[in-house]
DOZAMI-376064 format. One record per residue (C-alpha): residue in one letter; x, y, z. Coordinates in steps of 0.05 Angstrom, whole numbers, padded with zeros to 5 digits, always signed. Layout:
<atoms>
AXYZ/...
</atoms>
This chain:
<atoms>
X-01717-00004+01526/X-01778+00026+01531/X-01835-00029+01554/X-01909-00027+01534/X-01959-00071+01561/X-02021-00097+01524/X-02089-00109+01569/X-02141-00156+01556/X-02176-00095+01524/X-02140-00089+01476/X-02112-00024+01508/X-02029-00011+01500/X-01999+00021+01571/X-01925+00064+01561/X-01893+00036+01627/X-01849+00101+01620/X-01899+00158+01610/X-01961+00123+01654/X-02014+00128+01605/X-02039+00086+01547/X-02025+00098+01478/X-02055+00088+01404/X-02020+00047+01345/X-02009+00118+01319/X-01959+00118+01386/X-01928+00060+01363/X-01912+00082+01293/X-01882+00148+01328/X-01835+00108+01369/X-01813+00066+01306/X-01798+00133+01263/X-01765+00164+01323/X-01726+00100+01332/X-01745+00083+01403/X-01734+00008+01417/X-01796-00019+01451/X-01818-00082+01473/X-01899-00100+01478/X-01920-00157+01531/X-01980-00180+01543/X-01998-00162+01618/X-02032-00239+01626/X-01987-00290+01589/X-01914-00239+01601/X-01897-00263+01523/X-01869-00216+01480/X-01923-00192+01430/X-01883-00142+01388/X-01893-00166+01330/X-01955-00190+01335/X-01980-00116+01353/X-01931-00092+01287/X-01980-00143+01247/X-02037-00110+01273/X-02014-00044+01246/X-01996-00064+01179/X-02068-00099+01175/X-02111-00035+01195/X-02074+00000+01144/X-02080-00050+01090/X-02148-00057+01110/X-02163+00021+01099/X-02140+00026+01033/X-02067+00030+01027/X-02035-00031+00999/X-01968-00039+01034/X-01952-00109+01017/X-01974-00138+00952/X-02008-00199+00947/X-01957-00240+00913/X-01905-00233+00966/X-01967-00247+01017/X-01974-00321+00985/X-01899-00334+00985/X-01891-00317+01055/X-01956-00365+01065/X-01918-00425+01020/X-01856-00413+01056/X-01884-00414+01126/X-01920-00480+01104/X-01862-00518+01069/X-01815-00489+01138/X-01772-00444+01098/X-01799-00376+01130/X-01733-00373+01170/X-01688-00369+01102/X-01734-00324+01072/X-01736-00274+01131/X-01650-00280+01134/X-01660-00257+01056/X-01709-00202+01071/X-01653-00186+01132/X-01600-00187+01089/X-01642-00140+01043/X-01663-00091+01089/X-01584-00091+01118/X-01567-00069+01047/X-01626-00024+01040/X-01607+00014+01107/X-01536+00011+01087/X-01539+00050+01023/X-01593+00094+01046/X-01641+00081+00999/X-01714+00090+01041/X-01684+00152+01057/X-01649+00186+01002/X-01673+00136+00944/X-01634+00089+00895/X-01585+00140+00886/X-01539+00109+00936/X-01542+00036+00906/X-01505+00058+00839/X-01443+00052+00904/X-01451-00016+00906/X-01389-00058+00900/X-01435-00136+00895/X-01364-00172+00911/X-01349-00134+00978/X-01397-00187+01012/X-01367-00183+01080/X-01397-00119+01085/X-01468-00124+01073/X-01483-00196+01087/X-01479-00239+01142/X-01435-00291+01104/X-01391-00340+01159/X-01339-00362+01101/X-01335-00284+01075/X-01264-00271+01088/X-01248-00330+01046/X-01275-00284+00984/X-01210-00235+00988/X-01156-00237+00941/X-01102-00226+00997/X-01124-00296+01029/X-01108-00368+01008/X-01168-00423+01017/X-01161-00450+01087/X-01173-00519+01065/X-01195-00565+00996/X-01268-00547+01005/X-01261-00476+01009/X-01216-00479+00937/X-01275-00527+00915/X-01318-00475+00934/X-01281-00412+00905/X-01269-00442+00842/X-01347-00461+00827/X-01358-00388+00851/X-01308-00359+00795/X-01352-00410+00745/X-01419-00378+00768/X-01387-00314+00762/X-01362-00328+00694/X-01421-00354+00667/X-01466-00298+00693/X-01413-00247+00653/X-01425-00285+00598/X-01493-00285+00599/X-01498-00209+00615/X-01446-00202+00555/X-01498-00240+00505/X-01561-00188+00533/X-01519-00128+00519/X-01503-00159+00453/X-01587-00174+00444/X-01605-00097+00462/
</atoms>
């Protein structure tokens, strides 16, 4: 892993190449899938994301809107009611899918190959194997469990069945 340090002034240092780099740099190396890490040379702590951060500010801050504001506040009200880490394993779980399907590459083409019930594939689910037909619930709570699924399940149908009917 390639390791870039961050000085006092401000200034990023490639540990590999010997010579300091821009933000421009650091966008290279995410496109050309490099994993890096960015300390600070003072405190040793990990600053990666904080540097990321920076980025995504300059180039909000110049005109292009990369993150609406909506989803700005949300990650604010989350943060503050100390929810930020479910949010983040959605937005995971998201991009997982998103990467999976290849959609920021080759568009939503790839999503119409989306089986929703195979969720052992795409999401990080502990119980998922309980989900397969082949396999009996392990224990009372699990059949608790699968049956209220099959409700939800049966209910969204339903509802999806009375939209079609309404268009």
């Amino acid at each position: 892993m390639l390791v870039i340090k961050k000085y006092s002034n401000r200034r990023l240092y490639n540990t590999e190449t010997s010579n300091y780099i821009t933000q421009d740099d650091i966008v290279d190396l995410i496109k050309n899938k490099t994993p890096f890490q960015i300390t600070d040379v003072d405190s040793k702590k990990d600053i990666t994301s904080s540097i990321l951060m920076q980025i995504l500010l300059e180039k909000q801050t110049a005109g292009t809107n990369l993150i609406p504001e909506e989803f700005l506040k949300q990650i604010i009200i989350f943060n503050e009611n100390n929810q930020s880490a479910d949010m983040f394993g959605f937005l995971s779980n998201v991009l997982n899918f998103a990467n999976s399907k290849n959609i920021f590459t080759e568009g939503f083409g790839g999503i119409m190959k989306f089986n929703p019930f195979d969720f052992q594939k795409f999401f990080d689910f502990p119980n998922a194997k309980n989900f397969t037909k082949t396999q009996e619930p392990t224990n009372n709570a699990d059949a608790a469990n699968i049956d209220s699924l099959s409700q939800q399940l049966n209910e969204l149908k339903s509802q999806i069945e009375k939209m079609k009917k309404s268009n």
